[in-house]
N, C-alpha and C positions, 0 to 999 in steps of 0.2 A: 708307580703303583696307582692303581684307577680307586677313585672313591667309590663306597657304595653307591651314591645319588647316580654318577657316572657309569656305573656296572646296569643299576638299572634305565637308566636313560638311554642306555645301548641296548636293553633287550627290549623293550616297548620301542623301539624305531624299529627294531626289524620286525618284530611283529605285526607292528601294523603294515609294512612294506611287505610282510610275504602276504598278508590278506589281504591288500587291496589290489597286489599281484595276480591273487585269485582268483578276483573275482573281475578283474581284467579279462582273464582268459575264460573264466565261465560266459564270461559275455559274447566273448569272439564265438565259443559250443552256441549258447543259447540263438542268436541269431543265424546263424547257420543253419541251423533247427529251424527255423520259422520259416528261412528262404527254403527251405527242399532237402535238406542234406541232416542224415541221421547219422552221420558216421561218429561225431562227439557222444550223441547220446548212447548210442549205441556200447560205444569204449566206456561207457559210466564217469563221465567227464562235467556230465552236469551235473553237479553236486559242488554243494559247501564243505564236504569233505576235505580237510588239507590235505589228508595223505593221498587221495588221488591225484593231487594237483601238486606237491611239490619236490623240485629238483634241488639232490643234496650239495650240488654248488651254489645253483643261481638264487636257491632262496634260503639256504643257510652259511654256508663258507663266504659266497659276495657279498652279502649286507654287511655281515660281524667284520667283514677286513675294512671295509668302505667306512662303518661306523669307529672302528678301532682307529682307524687313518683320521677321524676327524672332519670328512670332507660328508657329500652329499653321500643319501645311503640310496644304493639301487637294487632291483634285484627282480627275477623272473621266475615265474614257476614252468611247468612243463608247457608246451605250446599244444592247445587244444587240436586235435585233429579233426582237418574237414574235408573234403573231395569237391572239389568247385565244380567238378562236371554235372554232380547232383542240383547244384542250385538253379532253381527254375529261369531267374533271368541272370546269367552269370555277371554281361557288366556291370550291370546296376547293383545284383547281390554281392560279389567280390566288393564292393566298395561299401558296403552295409556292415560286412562282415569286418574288414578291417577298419571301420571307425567305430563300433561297437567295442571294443577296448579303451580306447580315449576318452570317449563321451562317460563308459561305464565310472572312469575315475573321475571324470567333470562330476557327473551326479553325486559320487561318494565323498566328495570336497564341497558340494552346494550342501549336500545334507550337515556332512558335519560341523558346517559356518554358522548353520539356522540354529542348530543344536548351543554351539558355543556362544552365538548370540545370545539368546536366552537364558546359559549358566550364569556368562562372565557379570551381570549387573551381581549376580548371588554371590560371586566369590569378590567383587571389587569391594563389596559391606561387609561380607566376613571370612578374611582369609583362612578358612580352614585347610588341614592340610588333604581332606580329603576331594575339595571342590579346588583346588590348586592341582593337584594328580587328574581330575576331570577334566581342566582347562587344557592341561599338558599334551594330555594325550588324544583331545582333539582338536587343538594346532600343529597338531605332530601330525596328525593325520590328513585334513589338510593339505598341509604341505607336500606329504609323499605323496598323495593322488595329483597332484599338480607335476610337481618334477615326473610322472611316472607317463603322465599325458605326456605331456610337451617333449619328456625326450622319446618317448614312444613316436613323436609324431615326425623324426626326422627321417627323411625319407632316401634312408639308405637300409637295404636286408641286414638282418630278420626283422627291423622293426617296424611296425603296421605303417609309419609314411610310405614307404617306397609299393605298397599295395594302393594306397590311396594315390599317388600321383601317377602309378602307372595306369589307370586308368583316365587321366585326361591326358596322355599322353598317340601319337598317333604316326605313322612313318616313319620318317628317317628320325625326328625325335625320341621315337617310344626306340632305334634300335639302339640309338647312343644312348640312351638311358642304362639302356641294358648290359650296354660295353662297360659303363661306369660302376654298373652295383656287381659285376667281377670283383671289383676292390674294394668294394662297403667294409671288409675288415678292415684291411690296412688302413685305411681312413678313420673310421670310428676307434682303431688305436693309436694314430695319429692327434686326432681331437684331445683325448681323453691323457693320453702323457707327453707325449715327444713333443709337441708346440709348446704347451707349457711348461716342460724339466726345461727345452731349449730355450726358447727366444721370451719366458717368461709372460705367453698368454696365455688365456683359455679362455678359448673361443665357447665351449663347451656353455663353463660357468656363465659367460657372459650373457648368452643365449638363451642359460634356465631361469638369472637373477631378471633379466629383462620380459621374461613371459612368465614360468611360475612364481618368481617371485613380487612381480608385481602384480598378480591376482591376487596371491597370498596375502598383500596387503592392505585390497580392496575388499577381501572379502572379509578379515577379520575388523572392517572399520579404521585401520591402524594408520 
């Protein structure tokens, strides 16, 4: 049986994981937009709107199972649409376009550090319960824009690394590249259970505690 504190501590993780999901992909629209290509704006993509942007597994059934499990909470909204043919310099913009999703969660993680810096001296004087729910929920947030970059940024399909490394990639490299992201599933469901139910690693965690995790900790001073 989950506590209340628990019931709600799972519903603010995934809230903020489906908003900064959001605005991940408003980002990928919005630059796309700048480099030549209207086709997000166009669909009504660019918008704060959650309900244009979210998908009823990956930004409500996956957080709630991920948070229910205990473990890291992830989740995506719909993937903004864009036509690279339209983008005026495509190698340059294809790589604008997909690091504007990662960066977008670096900035919503720098904002929210400045933000907490500034409460935390107010709640460390007087633990209220309303400047504790303040703190919470923007260390929470934080955190999901970190985990959201970083594993966004491994660079196997659908997620923006494998957009970003194909472009320094060139010949016979960029065609192996290509042979390999065939499998990006079977792998990314590799990472994520079978190495660690099996042989008790996770490569996965290790990789998010080693890079978001240790922002996360430089950035709250901690």
């Amino acid at each position: 049986m989950l506590s209340t504190s628990r019931i709600i501590s799972i519903l603010v993780s995934v809230a903020l994981v489906m908003f900064a999901a959001m605005i991940h992909e408003v980002a990928h629209g919005w630059v796309a937009y700048k480099c030549g290509d209207n086709t997000a704006k166009n669909a009504g993509r660019l918008t704060l709107n959650p309900m244009a942007h979210l998908d009823p597994f990956g930004s409500v059934i996956l957080p709630l199972v991920m948070a229910l499990m205990g473990g890291a909470i992830f989740a995506y909204a719909k993937p903004v649409p864009y036509n690279p043919n339209n983008l005026r310099n495509r190698r340059r913009d294809e790589l604008l376009v997909a690091l504007a999703g990662p960066c977008s969660n670096l900035l919503q993680a720098l904002v929210a550090a400045a933000i907490f810096r500034a409460v935390w001296p107010l709640y460390a004087s007087d633990p209220s319960t309303f400047l504790y729910w303040v703190c919470y929920v923007l260390s929470s947030y934080i955190y999901v824009n970190l985990i959201l970059m970083f594993f966004n940024l491994i660079p196997l399909p659908p997620l923006d690394g494998s957009s970003i490394i194909g472009v320094f990639l060139t010949g016979h490299a960029l065609e192996t590249y290509y042979k390999v992201q065939r499998y990006s599933l079977p792998i990314l469901l590799l990472l994520l259970y079978i190495v660690p139910t099996v042989f008790g690693i996770d490569p996965l965690g290790i990789y998010l505690n080693a890079t978001a995790g240790n922002l996360y900790d430089i950035l709250l001073g901690a």
